[in-house]
Z-matrix of the N, CA and C atoms (Angstrom, degrees):
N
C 1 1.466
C 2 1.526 1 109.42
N 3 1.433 2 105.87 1 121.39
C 4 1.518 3 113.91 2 -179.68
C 5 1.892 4 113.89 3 -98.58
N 6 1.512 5 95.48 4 34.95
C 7 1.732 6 104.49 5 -178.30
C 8 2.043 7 95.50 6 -103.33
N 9 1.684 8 90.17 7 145.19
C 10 1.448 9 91.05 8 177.76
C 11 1.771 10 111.25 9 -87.16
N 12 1.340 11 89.58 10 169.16
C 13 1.953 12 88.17 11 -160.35
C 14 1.893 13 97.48 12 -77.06
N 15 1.369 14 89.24 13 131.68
C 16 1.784 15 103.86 14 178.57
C 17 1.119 16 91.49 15 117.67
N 18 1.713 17 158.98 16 -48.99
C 19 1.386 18 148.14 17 176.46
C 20 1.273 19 104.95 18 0.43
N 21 1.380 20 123.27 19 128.70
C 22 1.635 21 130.43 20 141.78
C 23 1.212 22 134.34 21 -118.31
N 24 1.481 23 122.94 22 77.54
C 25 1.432 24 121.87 23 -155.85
C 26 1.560 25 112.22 24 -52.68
N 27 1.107 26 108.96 25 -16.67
C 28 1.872 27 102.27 26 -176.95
C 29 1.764 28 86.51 27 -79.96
N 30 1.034 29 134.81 28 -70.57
C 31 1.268 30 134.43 29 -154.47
C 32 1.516 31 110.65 30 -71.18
N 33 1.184 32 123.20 31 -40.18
C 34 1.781 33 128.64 32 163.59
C 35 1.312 34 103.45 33 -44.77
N 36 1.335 35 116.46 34 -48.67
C 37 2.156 36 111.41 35 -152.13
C 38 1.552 37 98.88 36 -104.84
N 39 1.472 38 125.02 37 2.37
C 40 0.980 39 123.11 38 -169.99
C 41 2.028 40 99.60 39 -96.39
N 42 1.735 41 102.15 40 121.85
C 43 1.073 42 97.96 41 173.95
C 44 1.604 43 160.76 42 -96.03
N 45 0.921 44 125.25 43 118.89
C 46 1.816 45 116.37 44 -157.51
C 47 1.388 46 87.61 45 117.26
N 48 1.453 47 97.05 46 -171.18
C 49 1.611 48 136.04 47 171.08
C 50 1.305 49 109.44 48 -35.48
N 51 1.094 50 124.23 49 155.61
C 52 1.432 51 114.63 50 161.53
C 53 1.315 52 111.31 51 -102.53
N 54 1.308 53 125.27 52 163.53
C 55 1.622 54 125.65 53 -154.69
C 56 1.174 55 101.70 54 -136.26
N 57 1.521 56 109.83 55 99.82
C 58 1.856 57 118.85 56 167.59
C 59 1.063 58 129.48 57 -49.04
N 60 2.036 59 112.88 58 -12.58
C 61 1.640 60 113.21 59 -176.07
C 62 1.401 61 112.75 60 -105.22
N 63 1.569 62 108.15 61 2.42
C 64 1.232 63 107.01 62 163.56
C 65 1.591 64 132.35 63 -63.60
N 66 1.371 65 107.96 64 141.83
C 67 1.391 66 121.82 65 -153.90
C 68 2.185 67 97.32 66 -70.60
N 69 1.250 68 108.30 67 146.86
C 70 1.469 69 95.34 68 -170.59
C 71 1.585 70 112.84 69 -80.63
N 72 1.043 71 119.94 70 165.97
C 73 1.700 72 123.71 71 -167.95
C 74 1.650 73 113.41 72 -77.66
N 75 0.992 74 114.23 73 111.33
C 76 1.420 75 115.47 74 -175.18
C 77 1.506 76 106.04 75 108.93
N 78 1.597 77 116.69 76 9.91
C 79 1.517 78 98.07 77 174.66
C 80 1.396 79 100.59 78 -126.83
N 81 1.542 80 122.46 79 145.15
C 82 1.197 81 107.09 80 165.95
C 83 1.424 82 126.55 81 -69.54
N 84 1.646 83 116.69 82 150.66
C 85 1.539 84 125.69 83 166.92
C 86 1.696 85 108.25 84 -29.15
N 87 1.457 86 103.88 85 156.20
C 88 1.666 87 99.82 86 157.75
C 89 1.757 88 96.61 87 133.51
N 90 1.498 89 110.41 88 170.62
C 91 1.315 90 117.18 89 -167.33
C 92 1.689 91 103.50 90 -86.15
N 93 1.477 92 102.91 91 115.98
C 94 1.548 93 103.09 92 -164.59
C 95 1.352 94 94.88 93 -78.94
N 96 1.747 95 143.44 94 10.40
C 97 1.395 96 131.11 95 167.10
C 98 1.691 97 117.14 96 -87.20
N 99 1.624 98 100.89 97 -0.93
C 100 1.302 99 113.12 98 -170.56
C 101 1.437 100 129.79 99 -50.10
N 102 1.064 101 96.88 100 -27.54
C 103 1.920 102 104.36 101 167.77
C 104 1.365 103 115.83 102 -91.78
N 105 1.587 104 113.34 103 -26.11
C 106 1.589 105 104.48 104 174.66
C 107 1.443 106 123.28 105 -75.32
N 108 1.125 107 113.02 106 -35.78
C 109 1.916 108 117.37 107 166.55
C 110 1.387 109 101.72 108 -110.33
N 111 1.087 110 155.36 109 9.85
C 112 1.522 111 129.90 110 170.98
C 113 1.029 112 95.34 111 79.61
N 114 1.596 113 161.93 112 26.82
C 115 1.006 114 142.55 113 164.52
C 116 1.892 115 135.96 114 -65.33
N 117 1.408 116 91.16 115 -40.04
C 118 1.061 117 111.42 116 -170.97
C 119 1.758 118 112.37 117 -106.11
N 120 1.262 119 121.80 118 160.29
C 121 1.312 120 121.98 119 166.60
C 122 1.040 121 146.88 120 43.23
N 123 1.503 122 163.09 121 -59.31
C 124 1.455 123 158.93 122 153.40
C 125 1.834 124 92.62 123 -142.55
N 126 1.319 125 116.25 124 39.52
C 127 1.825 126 100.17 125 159.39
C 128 1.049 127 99.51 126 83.82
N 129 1.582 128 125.70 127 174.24
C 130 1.652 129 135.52 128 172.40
C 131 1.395 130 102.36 129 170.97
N 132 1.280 131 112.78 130 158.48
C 133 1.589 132 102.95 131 169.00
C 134 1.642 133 130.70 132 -58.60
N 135 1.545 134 107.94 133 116.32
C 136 1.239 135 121.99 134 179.98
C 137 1.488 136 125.43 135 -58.05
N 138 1.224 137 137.09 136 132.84
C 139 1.699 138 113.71 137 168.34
C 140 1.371 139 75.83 138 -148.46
N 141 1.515 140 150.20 139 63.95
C 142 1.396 141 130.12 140 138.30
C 143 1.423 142 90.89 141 -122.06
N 144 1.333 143 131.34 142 44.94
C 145 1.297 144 151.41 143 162.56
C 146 2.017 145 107.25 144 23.21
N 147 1.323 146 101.21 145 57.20
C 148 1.393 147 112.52 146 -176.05
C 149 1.485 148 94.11 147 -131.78
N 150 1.027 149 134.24 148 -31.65
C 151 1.573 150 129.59 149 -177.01
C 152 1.566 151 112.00 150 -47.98
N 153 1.652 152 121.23 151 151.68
C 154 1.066 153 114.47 152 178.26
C 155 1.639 154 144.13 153 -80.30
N 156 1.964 155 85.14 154 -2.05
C 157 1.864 156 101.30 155 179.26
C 158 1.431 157 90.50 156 -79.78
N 159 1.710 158 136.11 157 -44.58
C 160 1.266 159 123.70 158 -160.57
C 161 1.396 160 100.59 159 -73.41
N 162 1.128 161 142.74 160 -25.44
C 163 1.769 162 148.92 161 -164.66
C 164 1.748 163 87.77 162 -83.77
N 165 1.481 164 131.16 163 -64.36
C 166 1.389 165 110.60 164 159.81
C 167 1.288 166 144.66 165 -43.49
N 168 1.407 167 106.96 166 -10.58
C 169 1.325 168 95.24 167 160.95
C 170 1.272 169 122.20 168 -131.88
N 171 1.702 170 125.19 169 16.29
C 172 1.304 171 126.07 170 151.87
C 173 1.432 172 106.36 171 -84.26
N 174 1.316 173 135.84 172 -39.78
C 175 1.488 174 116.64 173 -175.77
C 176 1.483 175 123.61 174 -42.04
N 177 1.530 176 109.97 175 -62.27
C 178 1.646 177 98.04 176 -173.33
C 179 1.841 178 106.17 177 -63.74
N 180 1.284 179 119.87 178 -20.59
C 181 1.685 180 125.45 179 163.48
C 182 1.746 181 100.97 180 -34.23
N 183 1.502 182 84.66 181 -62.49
C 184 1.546 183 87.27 182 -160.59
C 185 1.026 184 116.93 183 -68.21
N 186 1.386 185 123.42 184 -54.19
C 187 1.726 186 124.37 185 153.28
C 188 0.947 187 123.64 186 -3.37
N 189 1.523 188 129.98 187 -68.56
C 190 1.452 189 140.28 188 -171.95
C 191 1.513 190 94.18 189 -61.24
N 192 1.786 191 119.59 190 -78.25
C 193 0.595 192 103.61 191 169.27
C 194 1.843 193 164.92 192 23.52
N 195 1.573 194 75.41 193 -98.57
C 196 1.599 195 87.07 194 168.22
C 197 1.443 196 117.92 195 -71.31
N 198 1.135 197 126.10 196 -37.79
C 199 1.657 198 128.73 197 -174.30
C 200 1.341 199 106.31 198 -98.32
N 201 1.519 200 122.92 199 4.38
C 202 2.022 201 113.49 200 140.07
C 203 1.118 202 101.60 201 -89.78
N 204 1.538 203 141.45 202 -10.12
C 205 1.523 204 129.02 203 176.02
C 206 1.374 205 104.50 204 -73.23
N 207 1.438 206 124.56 205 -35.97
C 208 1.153 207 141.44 206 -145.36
C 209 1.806 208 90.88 207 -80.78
N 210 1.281 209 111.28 208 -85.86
C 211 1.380 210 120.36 209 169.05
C 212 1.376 211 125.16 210 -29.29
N 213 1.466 212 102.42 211 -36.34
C 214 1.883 213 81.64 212 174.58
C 215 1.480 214 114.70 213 -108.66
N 216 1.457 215 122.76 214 9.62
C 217 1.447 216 120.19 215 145.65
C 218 1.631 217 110.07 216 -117.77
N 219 0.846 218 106.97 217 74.89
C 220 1.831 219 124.77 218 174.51
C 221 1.461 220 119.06 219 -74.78
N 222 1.549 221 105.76 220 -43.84
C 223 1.454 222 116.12 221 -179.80
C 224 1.563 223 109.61 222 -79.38
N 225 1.664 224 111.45 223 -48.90
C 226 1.940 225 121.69 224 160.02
C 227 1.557 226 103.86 225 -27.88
N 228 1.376 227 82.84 226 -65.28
C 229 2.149 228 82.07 227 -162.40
C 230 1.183 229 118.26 228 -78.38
N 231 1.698 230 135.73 229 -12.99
C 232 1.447 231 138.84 230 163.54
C 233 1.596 232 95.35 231 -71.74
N 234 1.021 233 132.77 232 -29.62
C 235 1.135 234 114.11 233 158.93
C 236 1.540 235 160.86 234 -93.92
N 237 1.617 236 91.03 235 10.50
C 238 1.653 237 118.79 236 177.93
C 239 1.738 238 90.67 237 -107.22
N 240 1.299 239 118.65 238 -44.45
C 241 1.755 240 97.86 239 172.08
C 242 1.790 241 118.30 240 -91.48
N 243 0.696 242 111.80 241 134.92
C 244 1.722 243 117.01 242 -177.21
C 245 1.905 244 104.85 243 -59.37
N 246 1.707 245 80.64 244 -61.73
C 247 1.944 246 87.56 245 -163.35
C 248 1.511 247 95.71 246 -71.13
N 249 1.029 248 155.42 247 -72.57
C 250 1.285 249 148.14 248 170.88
C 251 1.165 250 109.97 249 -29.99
N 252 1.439 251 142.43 250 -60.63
C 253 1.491 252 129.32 251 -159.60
C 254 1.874 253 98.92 252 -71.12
N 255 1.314 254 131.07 253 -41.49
C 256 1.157 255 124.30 254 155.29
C 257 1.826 256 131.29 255 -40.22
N 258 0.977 257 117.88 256 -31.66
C 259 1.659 258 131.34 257 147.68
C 260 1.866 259 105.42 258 -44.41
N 261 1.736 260 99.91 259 -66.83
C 262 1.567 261 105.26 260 -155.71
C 263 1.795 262 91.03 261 -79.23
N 264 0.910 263 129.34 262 -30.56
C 265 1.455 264 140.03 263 168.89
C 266 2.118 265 104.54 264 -45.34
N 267 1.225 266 106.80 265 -49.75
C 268 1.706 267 115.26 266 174.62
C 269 1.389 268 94.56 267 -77.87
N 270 1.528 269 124.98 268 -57.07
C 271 2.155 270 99.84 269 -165.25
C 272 1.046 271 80.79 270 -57.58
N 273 1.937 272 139.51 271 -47.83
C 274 2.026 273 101.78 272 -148.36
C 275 1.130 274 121.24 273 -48.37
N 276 1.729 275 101.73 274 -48.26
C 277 1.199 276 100.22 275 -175.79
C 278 1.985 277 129.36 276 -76.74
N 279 1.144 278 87.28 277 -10.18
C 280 1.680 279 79.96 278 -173.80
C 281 1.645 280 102.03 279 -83.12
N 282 1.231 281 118.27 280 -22.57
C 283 1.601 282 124.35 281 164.50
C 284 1.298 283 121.69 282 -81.01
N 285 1.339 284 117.07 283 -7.33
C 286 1.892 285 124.02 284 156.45
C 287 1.470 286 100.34 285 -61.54
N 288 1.402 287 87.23 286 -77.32
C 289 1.544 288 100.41 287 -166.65
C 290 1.666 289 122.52 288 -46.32
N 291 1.048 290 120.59 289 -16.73
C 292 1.321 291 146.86 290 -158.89
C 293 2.391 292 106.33 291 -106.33
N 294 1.613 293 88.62 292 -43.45
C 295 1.625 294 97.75 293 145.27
C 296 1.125 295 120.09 294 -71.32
N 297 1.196 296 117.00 295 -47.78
C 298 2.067 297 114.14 296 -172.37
C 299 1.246 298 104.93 297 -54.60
N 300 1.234 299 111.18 298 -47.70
C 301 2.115 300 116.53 299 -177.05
C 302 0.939 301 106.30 300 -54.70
N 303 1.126 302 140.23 301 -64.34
C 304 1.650 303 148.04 302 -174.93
C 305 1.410 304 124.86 303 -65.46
N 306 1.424 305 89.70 304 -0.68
C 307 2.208 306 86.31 305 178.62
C 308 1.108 307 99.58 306 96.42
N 309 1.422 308 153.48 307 -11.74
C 310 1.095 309 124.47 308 -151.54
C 311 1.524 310 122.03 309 -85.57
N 312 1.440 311 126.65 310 125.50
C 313 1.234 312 118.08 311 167.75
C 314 1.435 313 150.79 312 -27.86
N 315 1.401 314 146.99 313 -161.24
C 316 1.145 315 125.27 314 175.99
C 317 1.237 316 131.52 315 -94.84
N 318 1.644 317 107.53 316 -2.09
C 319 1.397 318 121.49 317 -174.70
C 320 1.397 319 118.58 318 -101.72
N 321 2.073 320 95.40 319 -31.29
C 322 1.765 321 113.37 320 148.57
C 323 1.652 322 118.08 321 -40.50
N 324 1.326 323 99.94 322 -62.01
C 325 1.372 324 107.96 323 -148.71
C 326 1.536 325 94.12 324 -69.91
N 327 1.269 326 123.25 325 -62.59
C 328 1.934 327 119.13 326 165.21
C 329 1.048 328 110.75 327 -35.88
N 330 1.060 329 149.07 328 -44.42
C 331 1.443 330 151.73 329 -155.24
C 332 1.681 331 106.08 330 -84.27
N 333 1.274 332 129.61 331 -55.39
C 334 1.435 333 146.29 332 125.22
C 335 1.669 334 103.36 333 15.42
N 336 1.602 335 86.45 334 -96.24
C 337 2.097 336 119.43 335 -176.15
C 338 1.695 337 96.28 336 -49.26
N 339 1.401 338 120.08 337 -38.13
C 340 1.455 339 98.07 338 -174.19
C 341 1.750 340 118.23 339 -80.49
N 342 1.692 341 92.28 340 -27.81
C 343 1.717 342 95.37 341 179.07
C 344 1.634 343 102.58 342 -75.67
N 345 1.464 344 123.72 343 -45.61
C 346 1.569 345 99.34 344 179.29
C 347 1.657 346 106.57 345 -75.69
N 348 1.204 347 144.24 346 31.51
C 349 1.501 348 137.73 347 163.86
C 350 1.644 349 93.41 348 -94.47
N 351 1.153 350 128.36 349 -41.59
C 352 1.360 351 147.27 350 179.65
C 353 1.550 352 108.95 351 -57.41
N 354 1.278 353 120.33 352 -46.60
C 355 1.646 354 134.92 353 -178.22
C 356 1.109 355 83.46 354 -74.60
N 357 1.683 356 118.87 355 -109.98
C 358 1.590 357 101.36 356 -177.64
C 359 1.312 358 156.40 357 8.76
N 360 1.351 359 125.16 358 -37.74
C 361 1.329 360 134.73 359 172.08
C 362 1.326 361 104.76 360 -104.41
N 363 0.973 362 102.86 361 -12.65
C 364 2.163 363 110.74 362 179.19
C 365 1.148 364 100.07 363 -80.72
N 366 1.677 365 127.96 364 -49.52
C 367 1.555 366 128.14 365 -170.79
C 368 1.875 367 96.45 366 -70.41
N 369 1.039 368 105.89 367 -59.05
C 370 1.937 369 119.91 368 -176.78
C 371 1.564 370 120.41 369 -40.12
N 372 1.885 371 97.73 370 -46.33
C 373 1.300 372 103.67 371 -148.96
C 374 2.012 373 100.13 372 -45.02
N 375 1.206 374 114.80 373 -43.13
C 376 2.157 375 112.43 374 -151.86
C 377 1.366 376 99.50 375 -88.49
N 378 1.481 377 122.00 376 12.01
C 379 1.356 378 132.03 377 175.19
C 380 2.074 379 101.33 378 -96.32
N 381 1.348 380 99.00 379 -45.09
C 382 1.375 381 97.94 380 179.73
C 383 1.505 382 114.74 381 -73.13
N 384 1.763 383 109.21 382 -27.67
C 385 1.623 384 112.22 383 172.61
C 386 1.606 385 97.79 384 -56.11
N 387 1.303 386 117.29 385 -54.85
C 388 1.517 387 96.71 386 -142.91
C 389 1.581 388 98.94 387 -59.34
N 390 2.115 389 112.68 388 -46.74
C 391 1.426 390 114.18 389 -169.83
C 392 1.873 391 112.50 390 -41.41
N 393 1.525 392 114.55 391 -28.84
C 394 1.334 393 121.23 392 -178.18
C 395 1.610 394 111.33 393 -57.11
N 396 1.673 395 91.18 394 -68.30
C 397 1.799 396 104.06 395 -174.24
C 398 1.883 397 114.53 396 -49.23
N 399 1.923 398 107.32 397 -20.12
C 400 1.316 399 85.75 398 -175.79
C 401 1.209 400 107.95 399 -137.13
N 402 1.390 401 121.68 400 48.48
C 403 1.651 402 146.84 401 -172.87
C 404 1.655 403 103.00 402 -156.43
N 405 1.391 404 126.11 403 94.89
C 406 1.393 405 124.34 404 -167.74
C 407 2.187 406 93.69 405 -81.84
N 408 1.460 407 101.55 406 -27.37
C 409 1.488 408 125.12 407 -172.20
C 410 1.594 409 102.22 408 -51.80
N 411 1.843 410 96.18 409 -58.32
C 412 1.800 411 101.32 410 -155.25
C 413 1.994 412 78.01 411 -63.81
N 414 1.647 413 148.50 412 -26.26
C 415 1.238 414 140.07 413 -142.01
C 416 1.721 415 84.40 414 -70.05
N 417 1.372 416 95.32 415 -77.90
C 418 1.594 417 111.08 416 -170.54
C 419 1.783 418 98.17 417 -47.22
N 420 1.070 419 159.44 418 -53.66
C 421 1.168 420 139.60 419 160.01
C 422 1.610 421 137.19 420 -26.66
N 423 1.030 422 88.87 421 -47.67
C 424 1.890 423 104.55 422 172.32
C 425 1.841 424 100.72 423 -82.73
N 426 0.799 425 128.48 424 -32.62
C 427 1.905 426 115.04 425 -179.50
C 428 1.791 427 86.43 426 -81.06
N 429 0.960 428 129.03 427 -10.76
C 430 1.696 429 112.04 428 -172.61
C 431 1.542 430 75.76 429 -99.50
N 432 1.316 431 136.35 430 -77.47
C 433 1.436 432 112.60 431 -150.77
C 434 1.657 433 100.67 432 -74.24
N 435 1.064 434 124.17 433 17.28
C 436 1.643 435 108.94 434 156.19
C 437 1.501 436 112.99 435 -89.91
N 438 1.187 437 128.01 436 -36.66
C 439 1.185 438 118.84 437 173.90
C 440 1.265 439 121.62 438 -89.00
N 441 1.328 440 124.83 439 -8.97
C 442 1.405 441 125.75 440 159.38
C 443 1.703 442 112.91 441 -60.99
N 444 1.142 443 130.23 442 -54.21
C 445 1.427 444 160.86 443 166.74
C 446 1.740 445 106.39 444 -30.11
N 447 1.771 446 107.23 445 -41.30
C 448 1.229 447 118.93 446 -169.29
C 449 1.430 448 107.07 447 -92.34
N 450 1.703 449 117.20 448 -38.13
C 451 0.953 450 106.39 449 -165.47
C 452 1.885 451 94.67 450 -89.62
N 453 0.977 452 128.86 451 -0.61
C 454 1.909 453 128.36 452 173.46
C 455 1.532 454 98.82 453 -74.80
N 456 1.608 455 115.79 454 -56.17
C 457 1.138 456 122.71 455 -158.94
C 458 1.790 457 100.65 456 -75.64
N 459 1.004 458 101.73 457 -30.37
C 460 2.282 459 91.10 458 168.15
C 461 1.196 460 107.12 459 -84.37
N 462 1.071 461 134.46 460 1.99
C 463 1.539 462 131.74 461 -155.32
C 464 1.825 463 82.98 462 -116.94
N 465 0.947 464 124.90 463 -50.57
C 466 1.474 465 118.97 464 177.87
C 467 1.449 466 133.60 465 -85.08
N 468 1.624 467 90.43 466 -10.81
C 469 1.810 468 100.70 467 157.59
C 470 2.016 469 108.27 468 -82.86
N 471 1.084 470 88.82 469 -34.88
C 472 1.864 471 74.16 470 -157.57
C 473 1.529 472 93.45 471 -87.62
N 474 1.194 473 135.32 472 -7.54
C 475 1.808 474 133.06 473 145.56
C 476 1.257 475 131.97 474 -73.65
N 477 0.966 476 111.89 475 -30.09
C 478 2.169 477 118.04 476 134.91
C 479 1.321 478 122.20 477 -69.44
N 480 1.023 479 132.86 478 2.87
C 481 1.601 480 139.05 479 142.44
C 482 1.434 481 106.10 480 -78.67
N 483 1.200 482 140.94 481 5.18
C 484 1.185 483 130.32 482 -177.63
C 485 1.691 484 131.01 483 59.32
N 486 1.567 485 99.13 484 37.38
C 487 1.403 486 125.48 485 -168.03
C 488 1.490 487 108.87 486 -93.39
N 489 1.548 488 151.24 487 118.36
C 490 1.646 489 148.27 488 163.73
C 491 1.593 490 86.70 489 -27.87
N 492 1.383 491 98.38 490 152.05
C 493 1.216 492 142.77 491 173.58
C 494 1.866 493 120.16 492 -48.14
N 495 1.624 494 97.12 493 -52.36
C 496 1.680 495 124.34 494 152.11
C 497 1.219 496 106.18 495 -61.59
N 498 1.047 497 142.30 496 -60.93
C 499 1.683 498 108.58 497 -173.75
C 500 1.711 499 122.56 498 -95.88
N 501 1.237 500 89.24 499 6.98
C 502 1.953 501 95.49 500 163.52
C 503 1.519 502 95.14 501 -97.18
N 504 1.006 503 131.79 502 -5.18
C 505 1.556 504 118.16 503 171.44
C 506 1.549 505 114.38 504 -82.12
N 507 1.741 506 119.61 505 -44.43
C 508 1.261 507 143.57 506 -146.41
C 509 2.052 508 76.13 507 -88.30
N 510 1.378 509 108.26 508 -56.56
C 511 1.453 510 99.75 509 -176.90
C 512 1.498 511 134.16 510 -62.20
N 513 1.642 512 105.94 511 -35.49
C 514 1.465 513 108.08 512 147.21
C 515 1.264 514 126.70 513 -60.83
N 516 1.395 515 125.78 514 -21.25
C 517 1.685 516 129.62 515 168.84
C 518 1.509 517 91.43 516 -72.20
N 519 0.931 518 127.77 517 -95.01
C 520 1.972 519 129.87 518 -157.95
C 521 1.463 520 106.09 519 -45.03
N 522 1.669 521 123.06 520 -27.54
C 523 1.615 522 110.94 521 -171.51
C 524 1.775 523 93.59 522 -76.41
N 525 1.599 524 121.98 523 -43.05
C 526 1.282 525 135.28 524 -171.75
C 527 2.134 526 103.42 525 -47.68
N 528 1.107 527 96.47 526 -45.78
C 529 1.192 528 114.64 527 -177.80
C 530 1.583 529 122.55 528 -56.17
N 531 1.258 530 92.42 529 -51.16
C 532 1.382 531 108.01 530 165.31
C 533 1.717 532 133.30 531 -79.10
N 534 0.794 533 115.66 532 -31.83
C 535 1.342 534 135.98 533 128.79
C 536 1.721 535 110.30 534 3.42
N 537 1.566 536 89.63 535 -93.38
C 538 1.319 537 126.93 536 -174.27
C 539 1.477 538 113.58 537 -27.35
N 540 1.225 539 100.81 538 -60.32
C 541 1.681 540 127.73 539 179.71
C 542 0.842 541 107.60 540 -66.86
N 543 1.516 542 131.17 541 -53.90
C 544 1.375 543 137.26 542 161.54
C 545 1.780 544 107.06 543 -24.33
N 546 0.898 545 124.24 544 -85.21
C 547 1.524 546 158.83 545 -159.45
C 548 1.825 547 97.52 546 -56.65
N 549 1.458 548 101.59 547 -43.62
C 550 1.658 549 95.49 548 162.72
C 551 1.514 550 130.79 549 -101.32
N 552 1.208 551 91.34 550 19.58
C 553 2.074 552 98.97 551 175.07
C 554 1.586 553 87.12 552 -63.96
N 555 1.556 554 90.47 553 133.17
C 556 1.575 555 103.80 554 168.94
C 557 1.252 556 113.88 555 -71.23
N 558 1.314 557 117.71 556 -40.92
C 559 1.654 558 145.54 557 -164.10
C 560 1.610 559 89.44 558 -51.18
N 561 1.450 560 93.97 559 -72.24
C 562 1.954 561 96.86 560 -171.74
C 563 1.547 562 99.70 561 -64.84
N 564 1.042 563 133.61 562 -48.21
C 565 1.530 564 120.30 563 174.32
C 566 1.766 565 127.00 564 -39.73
N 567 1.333 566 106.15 565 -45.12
C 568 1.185 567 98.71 566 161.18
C 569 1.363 568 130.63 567 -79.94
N 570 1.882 569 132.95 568 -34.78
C 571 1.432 570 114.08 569 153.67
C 572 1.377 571 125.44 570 -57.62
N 573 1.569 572 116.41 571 7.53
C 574 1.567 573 91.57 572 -176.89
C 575 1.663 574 91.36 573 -103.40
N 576 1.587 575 122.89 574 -30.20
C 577 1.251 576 132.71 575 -171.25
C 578 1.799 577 96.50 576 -57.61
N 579 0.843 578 120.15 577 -67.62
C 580 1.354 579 144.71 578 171.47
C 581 1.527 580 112.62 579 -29.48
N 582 1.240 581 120.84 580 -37.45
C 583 1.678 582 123.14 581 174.27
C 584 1.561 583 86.43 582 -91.99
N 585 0.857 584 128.05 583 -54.88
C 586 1.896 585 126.36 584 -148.78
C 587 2.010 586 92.42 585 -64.71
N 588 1.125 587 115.99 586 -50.12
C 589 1.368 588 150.55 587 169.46
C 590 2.006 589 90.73 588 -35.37
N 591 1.290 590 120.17 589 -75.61
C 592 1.684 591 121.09 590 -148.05
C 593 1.640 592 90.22 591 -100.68
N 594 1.874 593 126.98 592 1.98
C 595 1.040 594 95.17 593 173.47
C 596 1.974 595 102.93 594 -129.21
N 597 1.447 596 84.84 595 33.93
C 598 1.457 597 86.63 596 175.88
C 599 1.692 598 130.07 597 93.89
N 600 0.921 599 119.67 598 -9.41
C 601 1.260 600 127.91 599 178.03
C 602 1.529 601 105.53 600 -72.87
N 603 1.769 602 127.24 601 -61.99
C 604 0.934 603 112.05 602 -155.05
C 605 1.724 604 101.01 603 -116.80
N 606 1.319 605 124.77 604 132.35
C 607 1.454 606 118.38 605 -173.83
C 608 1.720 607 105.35 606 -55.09
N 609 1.500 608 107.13 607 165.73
C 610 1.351 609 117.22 608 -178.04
C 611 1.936 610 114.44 609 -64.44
N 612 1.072 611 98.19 610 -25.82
C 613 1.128 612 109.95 611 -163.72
C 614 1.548 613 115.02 612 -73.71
N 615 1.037 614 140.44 613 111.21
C 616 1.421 615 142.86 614 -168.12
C 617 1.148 616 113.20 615 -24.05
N 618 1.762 617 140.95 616 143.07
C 619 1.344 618 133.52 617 160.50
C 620 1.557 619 118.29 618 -78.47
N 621 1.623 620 121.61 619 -154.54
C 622 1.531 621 88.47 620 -165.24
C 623 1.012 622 101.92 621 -82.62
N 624 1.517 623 116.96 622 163.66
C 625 1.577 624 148.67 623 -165.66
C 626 1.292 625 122.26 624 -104.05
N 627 1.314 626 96.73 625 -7.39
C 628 1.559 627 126.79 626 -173.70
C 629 1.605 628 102.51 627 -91.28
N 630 0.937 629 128.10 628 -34.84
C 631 1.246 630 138.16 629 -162.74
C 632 1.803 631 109.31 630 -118.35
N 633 1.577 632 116.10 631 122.66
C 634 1.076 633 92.36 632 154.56
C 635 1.575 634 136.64 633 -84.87
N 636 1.271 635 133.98 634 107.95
C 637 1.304 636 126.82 635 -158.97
C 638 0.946 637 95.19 636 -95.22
N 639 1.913 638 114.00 637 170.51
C 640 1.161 639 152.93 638 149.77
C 641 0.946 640 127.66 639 -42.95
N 642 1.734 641 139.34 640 177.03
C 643 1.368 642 110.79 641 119.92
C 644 1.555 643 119.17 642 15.87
């Protein structure tokens, strides 16, 4: 070989500029994110958790999920949504009343009131999404009567404990407070959006945007 030492025939004979977006030698063309989202080409393993095998198998996850979350805080969440907890507010009662006829005892008859509070907000709940997504008004209404609601309802537990007047106030102030924060954790906002979201309750499409909501 009559080449001097350091020669690079790709880079010597190659003409113009050299081009940083050129694809490297020995690899084929193509979208090198293609295995991390599925974007490109015959599939690959997903982890930006948008692919459609992982959406098959978080939905029925979420399903369950969300509607055992749902059921065992029935009375919580008829009472953080208005128009829905009024739904689960009619099964309780039409499944009380419906225990009382039949004999049923006291663990019947609760047991009853808690599964139709549960129906209720299950039939209601995508009726109260939509009033949310296109009433930014009824949003800011419901976070005022949720924390109004919270700070009555601590204020009348810790004064039936037999607590002065001043520190069932100071305790309905700090439980109200907490609350609050509670109710705007993004974190929990998005797993709850996120089940309500993959099991049907709430459309894909953002609620209002205008508002930062809650729950």
């Amino acid at each position: 070989m009559n080449e001097p030492r350091g020669y690079n025939p790709i880079g010597q004979s190659a003409p113009g500029l050299p081009r940083h977006d050129a694809s490297v030698p020995g690899h084929l063309p193509g979208d090198p994110y293609a295995l991390i989202d599925g974007a490109g080409g015959g599939g690959g393993f997903n982890t930006s958790y948008t692919g459609p095998g992982l959406t098959f198998l978080a939905k029925p996850g979420s399903i369950c999920t969300y509607y055992g979350t749902l059921y065992i805080l029935a009375p919580v969440v008829a009472a953080l949504y208005p128009i829905a907890g009024a739904g689960g507010v009619a099964g309780a009662g039409l499944l009380y009343l419906l225990a009382r006829i039949t004999g049923g005892g006291y663990d019947r008859v609760h047991e009853w009131a808690w599964f139709g509070c549960f129906l209720g907000l299950a039939a209601v709940f995508r009726f109260e999404m939509r009033v949310e997504a296109s009433n930014p008004q009824y949003v800011i209404l419901r976070r005022r009567l949720r924390l109004a609601c919270s700070f009555f309802g601590l204020y009348y537990t810790s004064a039936s404990d037999g607590n002065p007047i001043g520190v069932s106030l100071l305790t309905a102030a700090a439980g109200t407070v907490i609350v609050h924060f509670v109710l705007r954790s993004k974190a929990l906002r998005f797993i709850w959006h996120s089940m309500q979201t993959l099991s049907g309750a709430r459309k894909e499409s953002a609620p209002v945007k205008a508002v930062d909501e809650a729950l």
